[in-house]
SELO-127908 format. One record per residue: residue number from 0; y negated, z negated, x of N, C-alpha, C, O in turn. Coordinates in Angstrom, 2 decimals, decimal comma. Layout:
! residues N
NODE     n      n_c2      n_c3      n_c1     ca_c2     ca_c3     ca_c1      c_c2      c_c3      c_c1      o_c2      o_c3      o_c1
NODE   NUM         Y         Z         X         Y         Z         X         Y         Z         X         Y         Z         X
...
//
This chain:
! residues 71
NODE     n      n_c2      n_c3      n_c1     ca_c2     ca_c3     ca_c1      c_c2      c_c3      c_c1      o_c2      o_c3      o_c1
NODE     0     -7,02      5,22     17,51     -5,88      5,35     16,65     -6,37      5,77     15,27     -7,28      5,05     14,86
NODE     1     -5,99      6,79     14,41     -6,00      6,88     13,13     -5,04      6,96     12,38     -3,92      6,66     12,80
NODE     2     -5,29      7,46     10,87     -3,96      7,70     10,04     -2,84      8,56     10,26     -1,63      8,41     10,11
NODE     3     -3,67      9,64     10,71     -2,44     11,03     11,04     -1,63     10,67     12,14     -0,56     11,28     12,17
NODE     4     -1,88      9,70     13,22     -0,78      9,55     14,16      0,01      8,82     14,21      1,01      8,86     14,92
NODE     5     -0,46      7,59     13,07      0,59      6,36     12,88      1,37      6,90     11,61      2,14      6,15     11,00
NODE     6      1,11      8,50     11,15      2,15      8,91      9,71      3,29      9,26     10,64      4,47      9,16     10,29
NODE     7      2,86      9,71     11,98      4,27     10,84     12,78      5,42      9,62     12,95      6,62      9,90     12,89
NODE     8      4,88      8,02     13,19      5,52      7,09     13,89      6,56      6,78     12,61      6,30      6,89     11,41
NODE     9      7,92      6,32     13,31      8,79      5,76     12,42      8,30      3,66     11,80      7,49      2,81     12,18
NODE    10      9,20      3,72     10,92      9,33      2,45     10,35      9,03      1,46     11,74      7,99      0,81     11,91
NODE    11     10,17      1,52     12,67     10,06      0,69     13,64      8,84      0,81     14,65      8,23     -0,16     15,10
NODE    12      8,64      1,82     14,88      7,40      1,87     15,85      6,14      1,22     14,64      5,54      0,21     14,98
NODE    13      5,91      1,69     13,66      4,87      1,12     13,25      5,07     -0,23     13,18      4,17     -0,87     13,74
NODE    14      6,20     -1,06     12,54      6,52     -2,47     13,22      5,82     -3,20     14,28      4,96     -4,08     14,20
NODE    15      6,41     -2,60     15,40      6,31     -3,01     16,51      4,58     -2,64     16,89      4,13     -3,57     17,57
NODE    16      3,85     -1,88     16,71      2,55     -1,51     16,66      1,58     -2,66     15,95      0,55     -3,18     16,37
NODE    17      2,31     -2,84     14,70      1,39     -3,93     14,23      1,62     -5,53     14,79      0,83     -6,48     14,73
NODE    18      2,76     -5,48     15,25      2,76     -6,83     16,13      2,08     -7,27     17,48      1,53     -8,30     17,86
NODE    19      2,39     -5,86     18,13      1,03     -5,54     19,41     -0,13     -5,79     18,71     -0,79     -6,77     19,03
NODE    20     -0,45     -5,18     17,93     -1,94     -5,29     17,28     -2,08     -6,84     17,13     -3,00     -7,29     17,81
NODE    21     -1,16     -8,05     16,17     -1,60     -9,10     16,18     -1,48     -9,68     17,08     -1,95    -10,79     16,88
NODE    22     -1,14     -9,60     17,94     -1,30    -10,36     19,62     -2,37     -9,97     19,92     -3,13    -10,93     19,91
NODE    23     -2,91     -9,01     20,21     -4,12     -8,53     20,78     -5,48     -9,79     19,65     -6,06    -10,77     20,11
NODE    24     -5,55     -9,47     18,76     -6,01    -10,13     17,75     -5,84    -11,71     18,21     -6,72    -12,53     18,44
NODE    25     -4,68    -11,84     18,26     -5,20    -13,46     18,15     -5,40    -13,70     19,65     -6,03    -14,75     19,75
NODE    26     -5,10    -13,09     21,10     -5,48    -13,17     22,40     -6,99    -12,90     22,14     -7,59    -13,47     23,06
NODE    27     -7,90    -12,29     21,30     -9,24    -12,04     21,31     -9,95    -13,36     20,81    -11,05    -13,67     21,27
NODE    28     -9,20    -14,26     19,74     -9,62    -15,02     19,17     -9,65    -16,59     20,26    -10,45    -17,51     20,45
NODE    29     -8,68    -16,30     20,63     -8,82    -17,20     21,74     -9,83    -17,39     22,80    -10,58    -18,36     22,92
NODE    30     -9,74    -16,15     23,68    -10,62    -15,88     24,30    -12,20    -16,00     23,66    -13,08    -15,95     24,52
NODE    31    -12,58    -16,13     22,46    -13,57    -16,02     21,82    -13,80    -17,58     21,87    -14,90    -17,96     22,29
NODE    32    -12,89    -18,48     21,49    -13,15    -19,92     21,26    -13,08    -20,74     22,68    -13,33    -21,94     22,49
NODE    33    -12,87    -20,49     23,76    -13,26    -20,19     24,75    -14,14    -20,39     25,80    -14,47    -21,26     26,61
NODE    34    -14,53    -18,56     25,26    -16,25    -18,47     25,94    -16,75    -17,23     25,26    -16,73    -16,12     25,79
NODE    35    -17,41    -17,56     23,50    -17,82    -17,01     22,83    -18,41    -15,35     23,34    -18,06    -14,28     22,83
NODE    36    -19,46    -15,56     24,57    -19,86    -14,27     25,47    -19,18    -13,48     26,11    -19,66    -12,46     26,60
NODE    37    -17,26    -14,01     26,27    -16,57    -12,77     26,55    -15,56    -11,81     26,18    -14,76    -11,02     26,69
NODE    38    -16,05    -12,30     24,85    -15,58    -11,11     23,99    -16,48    -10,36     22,93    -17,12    -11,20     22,31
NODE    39    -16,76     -9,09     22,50    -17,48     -8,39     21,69    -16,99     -8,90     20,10    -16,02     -9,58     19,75
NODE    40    -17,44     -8,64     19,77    -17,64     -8,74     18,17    -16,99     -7,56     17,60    -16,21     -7,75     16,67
NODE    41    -17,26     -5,94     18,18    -16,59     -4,99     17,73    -14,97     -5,04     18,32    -14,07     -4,76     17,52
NODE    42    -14,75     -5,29     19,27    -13,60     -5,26     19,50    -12,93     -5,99     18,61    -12,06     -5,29     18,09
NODE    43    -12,94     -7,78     17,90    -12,40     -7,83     17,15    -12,29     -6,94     15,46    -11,24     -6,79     14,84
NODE    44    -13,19     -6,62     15,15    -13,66     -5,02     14,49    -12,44     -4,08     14,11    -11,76     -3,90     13,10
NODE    45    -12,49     -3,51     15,56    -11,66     -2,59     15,71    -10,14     -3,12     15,46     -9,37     -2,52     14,71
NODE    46     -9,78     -4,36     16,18     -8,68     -4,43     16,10     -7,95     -4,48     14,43     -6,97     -3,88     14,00
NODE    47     -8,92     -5,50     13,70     -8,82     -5,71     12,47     -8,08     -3,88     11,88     -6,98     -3,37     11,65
NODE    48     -9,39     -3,54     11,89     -9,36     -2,05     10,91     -7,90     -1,29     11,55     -7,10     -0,95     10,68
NODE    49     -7,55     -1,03     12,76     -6,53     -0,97     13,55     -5,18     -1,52     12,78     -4,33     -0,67     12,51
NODE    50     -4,94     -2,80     12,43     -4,46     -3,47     11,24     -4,14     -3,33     10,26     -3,07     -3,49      9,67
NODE    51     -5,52     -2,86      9,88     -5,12     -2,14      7,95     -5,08     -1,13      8,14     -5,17     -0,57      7,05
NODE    52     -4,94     -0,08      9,29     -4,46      1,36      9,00     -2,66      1,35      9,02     -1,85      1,91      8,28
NODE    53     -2,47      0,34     10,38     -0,89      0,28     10,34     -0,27     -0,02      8,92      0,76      0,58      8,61
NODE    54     -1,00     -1,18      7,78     -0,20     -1,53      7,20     -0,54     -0,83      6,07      0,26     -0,83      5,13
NODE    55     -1,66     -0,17      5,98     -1,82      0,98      5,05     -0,62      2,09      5,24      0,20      2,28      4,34
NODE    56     -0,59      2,75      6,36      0,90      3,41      6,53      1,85      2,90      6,32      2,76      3,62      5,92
NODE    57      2,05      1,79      6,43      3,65      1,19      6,29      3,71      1,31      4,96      4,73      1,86      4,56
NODE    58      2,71      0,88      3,89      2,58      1,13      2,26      2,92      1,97      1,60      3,32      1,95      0,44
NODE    59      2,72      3,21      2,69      2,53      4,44      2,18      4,05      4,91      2,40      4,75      5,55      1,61
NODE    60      4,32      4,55      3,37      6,16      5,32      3,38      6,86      4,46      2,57      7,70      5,08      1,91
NODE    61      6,82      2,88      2,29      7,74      2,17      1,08      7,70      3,15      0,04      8,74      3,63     -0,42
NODE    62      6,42      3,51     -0,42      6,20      3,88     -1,46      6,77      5,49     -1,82      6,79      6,00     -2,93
NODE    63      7,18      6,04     -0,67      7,95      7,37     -0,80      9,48      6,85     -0,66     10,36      7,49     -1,22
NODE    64      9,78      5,75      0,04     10,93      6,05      0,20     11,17      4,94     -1,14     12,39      4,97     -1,34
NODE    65     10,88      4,50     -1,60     11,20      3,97     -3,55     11,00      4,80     -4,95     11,04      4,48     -6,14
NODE    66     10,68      6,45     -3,98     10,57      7,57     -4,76      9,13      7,01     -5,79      8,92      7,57     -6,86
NODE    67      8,60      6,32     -5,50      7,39      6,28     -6,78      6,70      6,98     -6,63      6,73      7,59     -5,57
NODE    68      5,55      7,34     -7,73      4,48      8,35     -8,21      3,48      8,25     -7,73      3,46      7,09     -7,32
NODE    69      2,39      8,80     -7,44      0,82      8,33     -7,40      0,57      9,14     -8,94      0,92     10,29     -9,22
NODE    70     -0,15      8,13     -9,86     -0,62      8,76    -10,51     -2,30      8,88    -10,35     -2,93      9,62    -11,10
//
């Protein structure tokens, strides 16, 4: 997943994307406390960064649709 494909997604899909995402996230964390050896370390990683791209996009359209500036 990167930036350019979560810009095409609407308000709601990115929503709903980052809520998949925190399920996945905390199903990893579980599974981690667990049985530490069956889960990777990057996978929680990924999911994280996965995370702050959704809500980096979501930032990014408030911020057009409140008409503000980048200066």
């Amino acid at each position: 997943m990167n930036a350019a494909e979560l810009r095409g997604k609407s308000e709601k899909e990115l929503r709903d994307e980052l809520l998949a995402l925190r399920r996945e996230q905390f199903n990893l964390r579980m599974q981690q406390g667990m049985n530490p050896d069956a889960v990777r370390s990057d996978q929680i990683t990924g999911v994280r960064r996965n995370i702050a791209r959704v809500k980096t996009v979501m930032n990014e359209k408030r911020g057009q649709n409140t008409g503000e500036k980048e200066s």
